[in-house]
N, C-alpha and C positions, 0 to 999 in steps of 0.2 A: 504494500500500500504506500503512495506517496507522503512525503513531508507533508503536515501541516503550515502551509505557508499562508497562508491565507491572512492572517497578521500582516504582512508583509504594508498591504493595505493601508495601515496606519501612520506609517511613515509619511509624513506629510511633505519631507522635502523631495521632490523628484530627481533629485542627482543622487544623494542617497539610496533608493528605491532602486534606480538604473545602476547605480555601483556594488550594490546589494549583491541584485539580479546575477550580474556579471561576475562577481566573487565566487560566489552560490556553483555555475556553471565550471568556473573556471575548479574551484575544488572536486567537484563530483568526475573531473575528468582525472582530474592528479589519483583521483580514488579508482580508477578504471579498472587497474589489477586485482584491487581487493574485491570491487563488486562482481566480477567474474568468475569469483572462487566460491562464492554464495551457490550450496545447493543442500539438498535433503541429508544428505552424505556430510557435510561440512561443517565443522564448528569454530566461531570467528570470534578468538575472545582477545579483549586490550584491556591498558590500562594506560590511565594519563590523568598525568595532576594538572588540573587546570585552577591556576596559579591565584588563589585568595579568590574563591569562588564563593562571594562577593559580596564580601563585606568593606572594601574599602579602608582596611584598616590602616593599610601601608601608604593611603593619601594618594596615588594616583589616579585616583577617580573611579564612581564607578563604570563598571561595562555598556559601551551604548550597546543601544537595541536590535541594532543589526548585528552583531556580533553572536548573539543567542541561535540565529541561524545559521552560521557558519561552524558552531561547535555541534549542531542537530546536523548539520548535513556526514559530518567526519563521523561522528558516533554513530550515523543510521549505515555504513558501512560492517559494523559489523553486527554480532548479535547479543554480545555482551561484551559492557565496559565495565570496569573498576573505576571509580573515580577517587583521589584522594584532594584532599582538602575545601572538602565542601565547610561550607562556615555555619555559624548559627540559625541565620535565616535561611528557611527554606526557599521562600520566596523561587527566587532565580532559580532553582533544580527545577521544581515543579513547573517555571516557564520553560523550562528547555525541554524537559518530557513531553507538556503540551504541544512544542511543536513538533517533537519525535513521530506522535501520531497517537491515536485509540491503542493500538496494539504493542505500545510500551509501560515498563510498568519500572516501578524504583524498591531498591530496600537501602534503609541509610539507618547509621548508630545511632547515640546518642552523642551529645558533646564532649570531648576530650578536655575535661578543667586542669588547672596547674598549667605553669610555666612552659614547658614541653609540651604541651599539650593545642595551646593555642588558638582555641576554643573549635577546634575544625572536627568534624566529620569523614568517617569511612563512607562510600554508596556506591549500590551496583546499579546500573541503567540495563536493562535486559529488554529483549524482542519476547512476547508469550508466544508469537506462532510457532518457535523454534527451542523457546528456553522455560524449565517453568522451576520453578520453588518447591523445593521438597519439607518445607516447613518446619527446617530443623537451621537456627542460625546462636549467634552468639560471641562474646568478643574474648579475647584470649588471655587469660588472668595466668600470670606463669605461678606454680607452685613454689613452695616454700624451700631454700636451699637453689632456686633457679634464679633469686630477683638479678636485678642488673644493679653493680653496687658502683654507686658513683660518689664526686665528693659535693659536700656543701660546707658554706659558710658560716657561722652560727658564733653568734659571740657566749664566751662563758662568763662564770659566775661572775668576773673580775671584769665585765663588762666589753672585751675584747675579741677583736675575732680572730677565729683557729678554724679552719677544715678538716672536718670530719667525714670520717664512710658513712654513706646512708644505701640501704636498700628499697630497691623502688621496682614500679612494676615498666612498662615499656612507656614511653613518651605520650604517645599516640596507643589507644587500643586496637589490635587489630581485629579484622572482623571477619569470623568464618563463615560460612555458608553455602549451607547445599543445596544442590541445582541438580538438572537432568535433562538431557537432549537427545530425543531418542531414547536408542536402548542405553544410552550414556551415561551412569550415574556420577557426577564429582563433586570435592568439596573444594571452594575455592576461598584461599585468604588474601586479601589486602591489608599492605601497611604502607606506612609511610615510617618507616626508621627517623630516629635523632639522627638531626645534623651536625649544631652545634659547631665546633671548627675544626681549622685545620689541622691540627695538631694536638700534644698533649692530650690531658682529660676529658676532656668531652670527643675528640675523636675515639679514645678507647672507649665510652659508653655508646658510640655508632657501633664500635666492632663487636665489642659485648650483648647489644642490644640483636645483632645479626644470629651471633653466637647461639645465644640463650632460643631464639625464635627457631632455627633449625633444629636445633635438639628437642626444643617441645614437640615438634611435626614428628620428626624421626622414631622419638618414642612413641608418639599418637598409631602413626603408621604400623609399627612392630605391633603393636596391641592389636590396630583392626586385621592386619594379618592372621593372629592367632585366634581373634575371636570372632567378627563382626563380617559374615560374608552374604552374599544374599541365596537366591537359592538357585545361580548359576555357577558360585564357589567364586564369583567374584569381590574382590576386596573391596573398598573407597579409593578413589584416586583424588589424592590430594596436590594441590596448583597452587603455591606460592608465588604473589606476584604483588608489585606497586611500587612505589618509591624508595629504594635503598639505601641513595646516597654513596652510591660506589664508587669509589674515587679511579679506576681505571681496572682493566682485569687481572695486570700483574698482584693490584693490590692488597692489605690484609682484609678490606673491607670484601672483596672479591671472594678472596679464601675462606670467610667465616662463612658465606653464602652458600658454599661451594661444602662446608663439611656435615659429615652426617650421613654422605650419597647424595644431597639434591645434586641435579643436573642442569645447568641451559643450556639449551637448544642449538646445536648451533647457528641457526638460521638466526638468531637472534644477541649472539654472543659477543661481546667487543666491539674490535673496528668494523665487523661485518656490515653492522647495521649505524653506525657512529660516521658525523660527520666532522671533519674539524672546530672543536672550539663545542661541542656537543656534550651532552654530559651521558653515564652508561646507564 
């Protein structure tokens, strides 16, 4: 079924509207390959943080209006997106769904509070012709002896401050959820990993934070191997994916990703798909 464009309409300035238009076109042909690959047989999943989705906190303004159909036109490319850093207000998802069409639907978290946190949202954007909810979701609380242990600053009794270890749970929560496409049953997670900097402390809690997230999967995995299969003796297949902050594939952030047995793909691995000045 086509875009809801019909909005489009309200654009009152006519150079706008014709700029729109032409954007619009010009994207869906850049998309030629991926719509191509669309069949019963196919399943077309992404993931893309679309950057302070849109709260405006960062003062560059908010998103004009035309802009909502250029992110509906990339996402009706496939059949399920990850979206990471949706914000407090809904507002704007639910316009972008709207013009997605009738036959899209959303599941989004709750708000991520604390400093790390940032007030943002996990969301998946899904096709129902192709993709549906198996009505089992949930955000990923690491057990005890797994936190990610970072440092803070806290003045003591003497009124001074000294940094301390603290244990915390992951920045952002990540969000599971299971789907099924076809005879396809899987569970997919989104995160958005700590940034935090280049270096020192806070990049060990990027690496830590990677760390600790694969070994929870790993272990999850080995359990529904031994227990939880349906009744074709097949397992859950679990898909880690979203924002990682990996500083390049040689690097440690790469290797925490990388331990446990996850695997990527190579079609999708490095400079394969990296363009200069790109992030991985």
């Amino acid at each position: 079924m086509a875009l809801n464009y019909t909005g489009l309409r309200r654009i009152r300035d006519k150079a706008t509207r014709k700029r729109c238009a032409e954007r619009l076109l010009a994207i869906r042909k850049s998309l030629k390959r991926i719509h191509d690959r669309k069949r019963d047989s196919s399943l077309l999943l992404a993931t893309w943080n679309i950057r302070d989705f849109d709260s405006n906190k960062f003062k560059w303004g908010p998103r004009l209006e035309e802009t909502f159909y250029y992110l509906a036109e990339m996402i009706s490319a496939f059949d399920l997106v990850a979206l990471q850093e949706v914000n407090r207000d809904l507002k704007p998802l639910r316009t972008l769904v709207g013009i997605l069409g009738r036959e899209w639907d959303y599941l989004v978290t709750d708000v991520t509070e604390g400093s790390g946190g940032n007030n943002e949202r996990m969301a998946y954007v899904f096709n129902t012709e192709k993709v549906w909810f198996r009505k089992i979701a949930g955000e990923v609380v690491l057990p005890s002896g797994q936190l990610i242990v970072s440092q803070k600053t806290k003045k003591n009794k003497e009124g001074v401050d000294e940094t301390v270890d603290v244990e915390q749970q992951l920045a952002r929560s990540p969000y599971l959820v299971a789907f099924q496409s076809g005879w396809f049953k899987f569970s997919l997670c989104t995160v958005h990993i700590y940034f935090g900097s280049e270096s020192g402390a806070q990049l060990k809690r990027r690496i830590d934070e990677i760390k600790e997230l694969v070994k929870f999967f790993a272990k999850r995995q080995d359990e529904e191997n031994k227990q939880t299969k349906d009744r074709l003796g097949n397992v859950e297949n679990y898909i880690l994916l979203g924002d990682f902050n990996v500083v390049s594939p040689e690097h440690k952030t790469m290797q925490a990703l990388k331990s446990n047995g996850f695997k990527v793909p190579a079609q999708i691995d490095g400079e394969k798909v990296r363009s200069e000045g790109q992030h991985f």
